[in-house]
N, C-alpha and C positions, 0 to 999 in steps of 0.2 A: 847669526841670521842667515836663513837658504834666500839667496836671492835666483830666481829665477831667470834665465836671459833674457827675455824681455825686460824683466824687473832692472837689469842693470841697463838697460839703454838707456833710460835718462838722466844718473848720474852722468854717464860717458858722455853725452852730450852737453851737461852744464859743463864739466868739466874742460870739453875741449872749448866750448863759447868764451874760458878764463884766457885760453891759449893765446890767442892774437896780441894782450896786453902784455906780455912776458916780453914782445917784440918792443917796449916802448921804454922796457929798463936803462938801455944806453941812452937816453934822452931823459933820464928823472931830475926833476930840479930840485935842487938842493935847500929850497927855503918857499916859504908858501906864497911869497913875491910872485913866483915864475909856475903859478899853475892858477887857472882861472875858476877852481871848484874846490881850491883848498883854500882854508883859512881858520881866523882864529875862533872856535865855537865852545871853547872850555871858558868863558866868563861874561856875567851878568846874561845868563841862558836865558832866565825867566825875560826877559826884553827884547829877546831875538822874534823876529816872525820864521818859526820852523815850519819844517816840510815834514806834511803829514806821510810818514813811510806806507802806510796802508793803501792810500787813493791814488797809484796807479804811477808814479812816478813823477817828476816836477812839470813836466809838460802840461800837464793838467791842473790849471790854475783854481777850478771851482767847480766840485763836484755835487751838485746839489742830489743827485739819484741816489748817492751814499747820505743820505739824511741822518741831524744829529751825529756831528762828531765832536769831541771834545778831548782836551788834553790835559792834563793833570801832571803840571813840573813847579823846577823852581820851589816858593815859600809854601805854595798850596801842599806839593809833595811832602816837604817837610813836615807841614803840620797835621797831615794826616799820616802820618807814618809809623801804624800801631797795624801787625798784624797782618793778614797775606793778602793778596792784591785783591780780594772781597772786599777785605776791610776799608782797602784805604781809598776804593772809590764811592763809596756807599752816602757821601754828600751830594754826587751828581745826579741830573735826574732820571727817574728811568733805571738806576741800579739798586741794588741790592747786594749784599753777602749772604751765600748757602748757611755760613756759620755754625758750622757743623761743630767743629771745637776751637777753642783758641789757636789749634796748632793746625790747624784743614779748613780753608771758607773759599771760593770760587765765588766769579762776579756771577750772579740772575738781573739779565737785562731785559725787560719791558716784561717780566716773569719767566723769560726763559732760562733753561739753565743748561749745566752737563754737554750733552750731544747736540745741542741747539745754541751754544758759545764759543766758539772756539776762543782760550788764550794764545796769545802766540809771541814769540820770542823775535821781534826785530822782522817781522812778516810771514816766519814757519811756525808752526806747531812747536808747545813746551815739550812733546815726545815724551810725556809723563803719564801716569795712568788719572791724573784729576779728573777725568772728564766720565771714566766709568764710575765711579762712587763719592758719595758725598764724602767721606771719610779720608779719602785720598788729597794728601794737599799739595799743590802749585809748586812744581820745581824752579820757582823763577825768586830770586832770592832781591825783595825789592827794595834795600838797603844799597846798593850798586848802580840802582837802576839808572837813566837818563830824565825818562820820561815816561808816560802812561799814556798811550791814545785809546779811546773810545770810539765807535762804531758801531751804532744803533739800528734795528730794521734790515729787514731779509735781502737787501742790496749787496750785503757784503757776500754774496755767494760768491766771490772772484776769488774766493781765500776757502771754499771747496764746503761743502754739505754741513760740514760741523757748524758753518759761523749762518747758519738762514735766521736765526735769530740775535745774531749780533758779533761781533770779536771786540776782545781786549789784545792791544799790540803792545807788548813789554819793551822798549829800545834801553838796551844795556851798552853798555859800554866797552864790551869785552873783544868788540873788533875794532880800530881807531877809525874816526870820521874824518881828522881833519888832523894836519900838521901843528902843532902846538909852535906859539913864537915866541916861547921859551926855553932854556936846555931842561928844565925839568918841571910838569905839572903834576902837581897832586890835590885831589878832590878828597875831604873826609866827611865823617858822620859821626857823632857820639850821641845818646840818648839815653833815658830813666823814666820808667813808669813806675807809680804809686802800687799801682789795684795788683800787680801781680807779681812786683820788685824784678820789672824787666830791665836791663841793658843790655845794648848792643853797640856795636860798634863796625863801622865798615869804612873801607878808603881803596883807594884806585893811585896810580902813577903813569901816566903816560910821557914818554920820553925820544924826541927825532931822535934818528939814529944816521942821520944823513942820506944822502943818496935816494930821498924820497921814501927813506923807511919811518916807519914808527912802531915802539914797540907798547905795549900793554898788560898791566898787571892790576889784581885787584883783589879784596878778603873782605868777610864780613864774619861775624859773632855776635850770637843773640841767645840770652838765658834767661826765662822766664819762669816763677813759680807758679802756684795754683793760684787761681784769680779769682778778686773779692768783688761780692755779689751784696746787694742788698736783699733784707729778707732771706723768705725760704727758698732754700737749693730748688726742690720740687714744684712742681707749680699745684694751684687749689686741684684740680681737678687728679691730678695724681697723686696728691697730700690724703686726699681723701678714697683713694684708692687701697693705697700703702692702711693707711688706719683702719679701714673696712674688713683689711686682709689680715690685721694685725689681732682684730677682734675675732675672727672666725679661730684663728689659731690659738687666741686665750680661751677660746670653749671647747675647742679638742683637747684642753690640756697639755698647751706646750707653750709655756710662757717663757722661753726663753729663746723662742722664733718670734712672739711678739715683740719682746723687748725689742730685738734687733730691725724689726719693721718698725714701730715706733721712734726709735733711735735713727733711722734713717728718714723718717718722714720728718723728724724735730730738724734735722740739720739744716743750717744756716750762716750766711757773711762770706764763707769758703767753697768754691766747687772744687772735690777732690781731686786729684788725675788731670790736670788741664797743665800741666806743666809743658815748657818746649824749650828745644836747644836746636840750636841753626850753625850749620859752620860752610862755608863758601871761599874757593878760591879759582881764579880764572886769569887767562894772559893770553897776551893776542899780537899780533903784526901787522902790519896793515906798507901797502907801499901806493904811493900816488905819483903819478906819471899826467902831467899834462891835463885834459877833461876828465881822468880815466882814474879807479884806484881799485886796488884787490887787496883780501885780507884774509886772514886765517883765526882760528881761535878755538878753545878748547877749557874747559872747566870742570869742575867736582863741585855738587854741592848733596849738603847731607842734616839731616834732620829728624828729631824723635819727638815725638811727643806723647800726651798722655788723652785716653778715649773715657772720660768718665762709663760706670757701670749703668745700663738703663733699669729700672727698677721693673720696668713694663715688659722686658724686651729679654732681659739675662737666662740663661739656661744650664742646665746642669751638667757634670761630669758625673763619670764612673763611679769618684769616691764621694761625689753626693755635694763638693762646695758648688761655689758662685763662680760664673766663666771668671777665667782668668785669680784666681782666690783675693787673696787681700791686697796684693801689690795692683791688679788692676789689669786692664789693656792698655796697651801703648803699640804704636806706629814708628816702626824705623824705615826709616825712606834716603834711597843713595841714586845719584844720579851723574856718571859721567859723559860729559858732550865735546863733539867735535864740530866746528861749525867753519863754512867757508861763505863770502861775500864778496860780491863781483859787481861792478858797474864802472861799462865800457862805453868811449865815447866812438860812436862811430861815425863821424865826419856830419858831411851836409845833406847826404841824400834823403831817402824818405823815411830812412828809420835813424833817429838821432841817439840811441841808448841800447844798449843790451843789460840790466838788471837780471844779477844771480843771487842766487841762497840755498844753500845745502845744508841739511843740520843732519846728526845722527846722533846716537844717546842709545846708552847702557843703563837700564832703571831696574830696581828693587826694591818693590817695598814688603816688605814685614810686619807683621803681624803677631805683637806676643801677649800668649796668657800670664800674666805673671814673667816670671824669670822663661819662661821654655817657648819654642818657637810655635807658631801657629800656624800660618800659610806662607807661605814666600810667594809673591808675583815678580816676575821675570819680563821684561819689555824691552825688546831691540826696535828702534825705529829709524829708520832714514826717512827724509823728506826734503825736495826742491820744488824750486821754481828758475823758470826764465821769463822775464819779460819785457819784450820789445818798444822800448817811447817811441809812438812817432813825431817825426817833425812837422810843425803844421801845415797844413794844404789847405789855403784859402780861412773857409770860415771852422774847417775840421780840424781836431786834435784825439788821441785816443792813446792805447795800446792793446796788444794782445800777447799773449803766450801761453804754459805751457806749466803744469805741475804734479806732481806723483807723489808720494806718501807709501809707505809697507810698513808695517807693522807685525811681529812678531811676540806672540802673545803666550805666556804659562805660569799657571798658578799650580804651585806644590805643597801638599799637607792636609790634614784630617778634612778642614773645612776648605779649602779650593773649591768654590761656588760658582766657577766658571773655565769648563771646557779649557784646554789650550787653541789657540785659534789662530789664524793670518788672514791680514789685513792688506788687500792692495789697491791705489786708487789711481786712477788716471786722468786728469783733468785738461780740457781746454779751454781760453775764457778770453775775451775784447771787451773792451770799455772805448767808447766812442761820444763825443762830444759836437756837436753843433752851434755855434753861436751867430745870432742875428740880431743885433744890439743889444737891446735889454730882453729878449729872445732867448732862451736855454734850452736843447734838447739834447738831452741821453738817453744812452741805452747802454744797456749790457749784456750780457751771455755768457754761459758755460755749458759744455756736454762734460758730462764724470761720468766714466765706468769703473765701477767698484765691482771687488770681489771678497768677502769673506768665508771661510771655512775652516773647516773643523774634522782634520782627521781622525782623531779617536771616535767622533760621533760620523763617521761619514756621510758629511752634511757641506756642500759647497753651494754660497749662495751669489748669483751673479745681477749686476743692477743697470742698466744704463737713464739716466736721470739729465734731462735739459731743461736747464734754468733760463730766466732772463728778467729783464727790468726794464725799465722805459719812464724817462723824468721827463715833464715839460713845466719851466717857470721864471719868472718872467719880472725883474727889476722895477717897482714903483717908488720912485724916489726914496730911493737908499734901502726901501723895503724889497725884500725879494719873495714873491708868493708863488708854490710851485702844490706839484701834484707828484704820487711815484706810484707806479702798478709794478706789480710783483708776480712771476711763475714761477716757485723754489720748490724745491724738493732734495729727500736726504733718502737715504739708504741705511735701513736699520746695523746699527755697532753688534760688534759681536759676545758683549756682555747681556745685549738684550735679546739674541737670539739664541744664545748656551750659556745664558745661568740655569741651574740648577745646583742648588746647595745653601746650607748654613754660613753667613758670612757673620764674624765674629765681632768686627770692629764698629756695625750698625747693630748687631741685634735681631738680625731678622733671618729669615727662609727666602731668598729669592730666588725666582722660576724663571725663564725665559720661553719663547717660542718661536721654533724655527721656523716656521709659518709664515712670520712677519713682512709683509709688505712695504714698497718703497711709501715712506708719509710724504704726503705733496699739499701746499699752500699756495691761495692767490691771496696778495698782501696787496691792501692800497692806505697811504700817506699823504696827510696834507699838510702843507708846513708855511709859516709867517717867519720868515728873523731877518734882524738889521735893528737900524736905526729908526725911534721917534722923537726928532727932537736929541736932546741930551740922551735921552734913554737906551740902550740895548736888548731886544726882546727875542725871544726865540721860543713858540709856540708849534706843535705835532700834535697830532691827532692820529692815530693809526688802528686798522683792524685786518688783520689776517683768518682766512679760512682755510680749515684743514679738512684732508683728506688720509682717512686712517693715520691719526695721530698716535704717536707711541707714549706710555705713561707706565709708571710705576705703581700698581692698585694694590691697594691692603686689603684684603680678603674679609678681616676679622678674622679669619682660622688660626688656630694654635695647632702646631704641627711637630714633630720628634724631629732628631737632627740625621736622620733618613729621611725628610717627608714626609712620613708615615703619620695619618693623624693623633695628636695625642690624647689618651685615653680617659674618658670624662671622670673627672675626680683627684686626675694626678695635676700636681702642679710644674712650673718648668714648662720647657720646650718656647718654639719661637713663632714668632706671626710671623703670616705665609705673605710674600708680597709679589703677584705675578706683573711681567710684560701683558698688558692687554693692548689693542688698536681701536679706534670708530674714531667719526670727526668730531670736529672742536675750533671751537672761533674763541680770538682772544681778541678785544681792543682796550684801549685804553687812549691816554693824553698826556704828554710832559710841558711844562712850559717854565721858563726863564724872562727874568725883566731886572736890571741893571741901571738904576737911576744915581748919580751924581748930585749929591744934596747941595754941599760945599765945594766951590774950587778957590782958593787964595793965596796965590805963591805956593808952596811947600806942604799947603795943611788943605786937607779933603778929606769931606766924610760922604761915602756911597752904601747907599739900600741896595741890598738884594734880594728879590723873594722867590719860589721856585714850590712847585707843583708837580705830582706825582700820580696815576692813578691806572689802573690796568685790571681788567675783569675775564677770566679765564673760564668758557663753560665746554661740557663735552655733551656729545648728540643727546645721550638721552635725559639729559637737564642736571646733571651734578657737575658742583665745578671740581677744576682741575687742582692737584694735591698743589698745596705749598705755593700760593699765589701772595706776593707784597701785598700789603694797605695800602689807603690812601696815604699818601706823605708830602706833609706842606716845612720849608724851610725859610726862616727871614732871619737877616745877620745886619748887620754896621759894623762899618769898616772904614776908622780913621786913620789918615795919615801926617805926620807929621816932622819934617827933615828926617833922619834915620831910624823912628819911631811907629810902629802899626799896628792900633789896636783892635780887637775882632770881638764881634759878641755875638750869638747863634742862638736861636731856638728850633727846634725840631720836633715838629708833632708828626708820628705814627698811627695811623688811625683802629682802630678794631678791627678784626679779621675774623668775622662768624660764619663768612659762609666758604666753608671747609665740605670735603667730603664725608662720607661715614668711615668712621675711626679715627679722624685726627679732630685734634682736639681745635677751638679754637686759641686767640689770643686777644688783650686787653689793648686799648689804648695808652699812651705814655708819652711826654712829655720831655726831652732833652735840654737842658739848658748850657752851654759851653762859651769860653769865654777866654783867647790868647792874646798876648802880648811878644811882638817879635822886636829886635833891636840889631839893625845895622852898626854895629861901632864904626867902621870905615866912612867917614862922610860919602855919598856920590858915589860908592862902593857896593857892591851887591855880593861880593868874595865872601862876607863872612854875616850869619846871620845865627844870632844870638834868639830861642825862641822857647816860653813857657807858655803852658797849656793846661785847662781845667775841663774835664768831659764830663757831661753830668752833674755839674751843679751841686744838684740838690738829691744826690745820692736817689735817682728816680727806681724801682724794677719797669727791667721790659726782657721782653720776650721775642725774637724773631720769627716772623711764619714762615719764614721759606727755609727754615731750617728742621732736620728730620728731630733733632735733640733739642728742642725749644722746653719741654716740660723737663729736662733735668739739665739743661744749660743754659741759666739766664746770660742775658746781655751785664757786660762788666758796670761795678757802679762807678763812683765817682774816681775818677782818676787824674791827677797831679804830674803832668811832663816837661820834661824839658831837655833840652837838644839843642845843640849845634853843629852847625855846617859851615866847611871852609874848601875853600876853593884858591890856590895861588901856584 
């Protein structure tokens, strides 16, 4: 990576911000007794009240301007924990998984997705390439993980232009949080799925090392085969494509191209090529001093998987086979990170904290036809932050600081679909709170100046973009009803302003334009949650309007893998799918209610039910590609002494109003239904848990995924898992 000298001024700066704590080694205590912000956080997690890392530091007790946030740990994490961080939030409301293949799914929240989500790693960016293709999957390996926060609505603009539609904040464990008050902790994981004959296995070791040190290590392993589908691989509308196509070529006289159309339109139970293998290891240090702790850490993690063939979408080679021949496409993805974490106590004045984060990452992923290589993508990223808590004044509380981002960007080989490019941002940003009893008001802000360019295209595009927010809401007996205005805006990535070219691993021809303009939205939210009674409810309502919205358009054109249109009569070549802009309003509504049926000593049964729904249109009345359905969930959920049983159904709704050229999808029905098992009386260390997904072996189909017509959703699936903790 060229860092430029500007570009290095803000590491030097986080960096030297670590410095002052270095002074505080001769004073580290030796046991978590003698430090007032360490302690024991490795058992019975799921019971603790954590602090959400995302919302601005602990000083800030309640951020309602950050609307809808949710965390995902503990039994919950366990037993959704099939597949990449798409998958395993896609019970909450308001999400979705891209689910692009078994082995690549990113969270779409309230329907956004890609450059309008940021994931992030412990508050930074994954510094992976997820976020430019569906295809590409989440360097965050969530077998390790701690925790999962959620962070819904263009508020989270404090975490920089990617997240105006939402973040997912990964908290791993790979830097230590807290002194363990034991000489050695270990956390595992073992697990078995049915549908694809996956296991994996992951575990961690943290161990004082005295002197206020701790050290940190951790691995994980995951083997999956192709995975079992009910029904036809294809869906009707592509079943009937394939056989259409299959007939034209029995009356040219070539029956031995229909057969293999036919033959692929018959296939069924098995999606080919969905296979994945995951390997991760990571170790860390961490030292605490007093209010104060700093930490280091660094990891590897690497993953392949397999990119079923698109029937719709496949294109020829020289010697005339199918991309990639018989063995298939597959994605190799390597990613090593260094990461640093800083939070400093700095006395009683007016600023009570200094919060740091540094991440940097070496990323590759690959692209292969078959056995031989296809494209290499090449990613250097650095990314920090500093950010200052203050201490309260009066009825105020808040912070502000201070974040940067580069990126270093090149794709190598026949199909490289996108430019080399660099990426650099500069962010400033305050969160400020007011409180007047049952009275709330926030605000927030950020100025970004971005910069991307493209020396082979000599093309530099420069942005400056100021955000803000503003909550006011207002406590009615336990209930809290508020309001959130939004002015967000993002600066177009640089895959959407220098693509051009055949990318292998989607099937398609994508175009970019450097033309592209800053997209800007005013968002406004209205929100109910708390308590009624026994009950807990949490209803939103939200609708954002844009201003030169960016999107992904399918042309309908079939096009040669130069561009070049292809020639009427030949078959082959790939749909052309350009960056286009105009505006586009999205709203929608999520809602939660949590009622307590039974309470008797040890044994309770609670109703959950939960709603879902989002409507996405662009200026001139088509809607927007790959928008969710409605989706309604209701569950029960007994407990009894170390016993908890769960029972789920999940309706998907129909999704017809699609753009031209994508297809629709069908309603379906989920039925799921676990048993988990504390052996430890009063014990939360070890949990014993099986799982049935899908019932009744239902087909469904994803819309916000680009591979819905030849990658159904898995059928019924048999797991089981444990987790220990001692």
């Amino acid at each position: 990576m060229k860092l430029s000298p500007i570009g290095s001024l803000p590491l030097l700066a986080l960096a030297l911000a670590a410095v002052p704590g270095a002074a505080l080694a001769q004073d580290a205590p030796d046991s978590a007794e003698d430090s007032d912000d360490v302690g024991d956080d490795f058992h019975n997690r799921s019971n603790q009240q954590v602090d959400i890392v995302v919302t601005a530091g602990r000083s800030i007790s309640q951020l309602d301007v950050l609307a809808g946030t949710s965390v995902v740990d503990g039994i919950e994490l366990q037993r959704n924990m099939n597949g990449q961080v798409g998958e395993i939030l896609e019970d909450l409301p308001g999400i979705s998984g891209s689910g692009f293949s078994p082995g690549a799914s990113r969270p779409v929240v309230r329907g956004f997705s890609g450059e309008r989500v940021r994931v992030m790693d412990d508050g930074i960016g994954s510094l992976d390439a997820s976020n430019t293709s569906d295809d590409h999957a989440v360097s965050i390996d969530p077998l390790t993980v701690e925790r999962i926060e959620v962070l819904r609505g263009p508020a989270v603009l404090l975490y920089g232009s990617q997240a105006i539609g939402g973040a997912v904040n990964v908290i791993d464990k790979r830097i230590p949080r807290s002194i363990p008050d034991e000489p050695i902790h270990v956390d595992a994981l073992a697990s078995y799925d049915t549908v694809n004959d996956e296991y994996r296995v992951g575990g961690s070791v943290d161990a004082p090392l005295g002197g206020g040190f701790v050290a940190h290590v951790d691995g994980s392993y995951l083997n999956s085969g192709d995975v079992h589908v009910p029904g036809y691989v294809l869906s009707d509308s592509l079943r009937a494509d394939v056989l259409a196509e299959a007939d034209e070529h029995e009356g040219d006289g070539e029956p031995e191209e229909a057969a293999e159309l036919r033959e692929l339109a018959g296939k069924k139970g098995v999606v080919p090529n969905t296979f994945v293998e995951t390997k991760s290891v990571n170790g860390g240090l961490a030292f605490f001093s007093g209010g104060s702790n700093f930490g280091f850490g660094g990891g590897y993690y690497e993953t392949t998987y397999g990119v079923p063939e698109n029937p719709a979408g496949g294109h020829e080679h020289e010697d005339g086979g199918e991309e990639g021949g018989e063995e298939g496409v597959s994605i190799g993805l390597k990613q090593y990170r260094a990461d640093f974490r800083g939070d400093l106590d700095l006395g009683s004045g007016f600023l009570d904290r200094l919060q740091t984060r540094v991440g940097y990452s070496d990323y590759t992923h690959t692209e292969f036809e078959g056995s031989e290589v296809g494209t290499v993508f090449d990613i250097e990223g650095l990314e920090g932050r500093a950010e200052f808590i203050q201490a309260p004044v009066g009825n105020l509380r808040g912070s502000f600081g201070g974040q940067f981002y580069i990126r270093d960007f090149s794709a190598v080989g026949e199909e490289a679909f996108v430019a080399p490019n660099e990426t650099e941002q500069y962010g400033f940003f305050t969160l400020q709170e007011l409180s007047f009893g049952n009275l709330q008001i926030e605000g927030a802000a950020r100025f970004e100046t971005s910069s991307v360019s493209s020396q082979p295209l000599n093309v530099d595009r420069n942005f400056n973009i100021l955000s803000g927010a503003l909550g006011v809401s207002y406590d009615v007996g336990g209930l809290r009803i508020g309001v959130n205005g939004s002015r967000v805006g993002r600066a177009p990535a640089g895959e959407e302003l220098f693509a051009n070219g055949p990318h292998v691993a989607t099937g398609q021809y994508e175009l970019g334009d450097v033309n592209l303009e800053v997209e800007r939205a005013w968002g406004l939210e209205g929100f109910v949650r708390g308590n009624v009674g026994p009950a807990t409810i949490s209803l939103t309502a939200f609708k954002s309007w844009f201003d030169n919205y960016i999107y992904l358009n399918n042309t309908g054109t079939v096009v040669e893998e130069d561009g070049s249109p292809l020639p009427a009569g030949e078959e082959g070549g790939l749909p052309l799918f350009n960056y286009l802009q105009q505006d586009a309003s999205y709203y929608g509504f999520e809602a939660e209610v949590s009622v307590p049926f039974v309470k008797d000593g040890d044994f309770s049964v609670t109703g959950e039910a939960s709603a879902e729904y989002v409507k996405a249109e662009l200026a001139d009345g088509s809607p927007v590609p790959r928008i969710p359905p409605l989706g309604l969930t209701g569950a029960l959920t007994a407990k009894t002494g170390p016993i908890e049983l769960r029972g789920e159904v999940q309706y998907f709704g129909e999704q017809d109003d699609v753009p031209a050229f994508e297809s629709t999808t069908d309603a379906f029905t989920y039925v799921n239904a676990s048993v988990a098992w504390r052996p430890l009386r009063g014990n939360e260390n070890v949990t014993l848990l099986a799982k049935v997904d899908n019932i009744f072996d239902v087909e469904g189909r994803r819309a916000t995924s680009f591979t819905r017509d030849f990658i159904p959703m898995a059928g019924r699936n048999l797991s089981v898992s444990a987790r220990f903790s001692f």
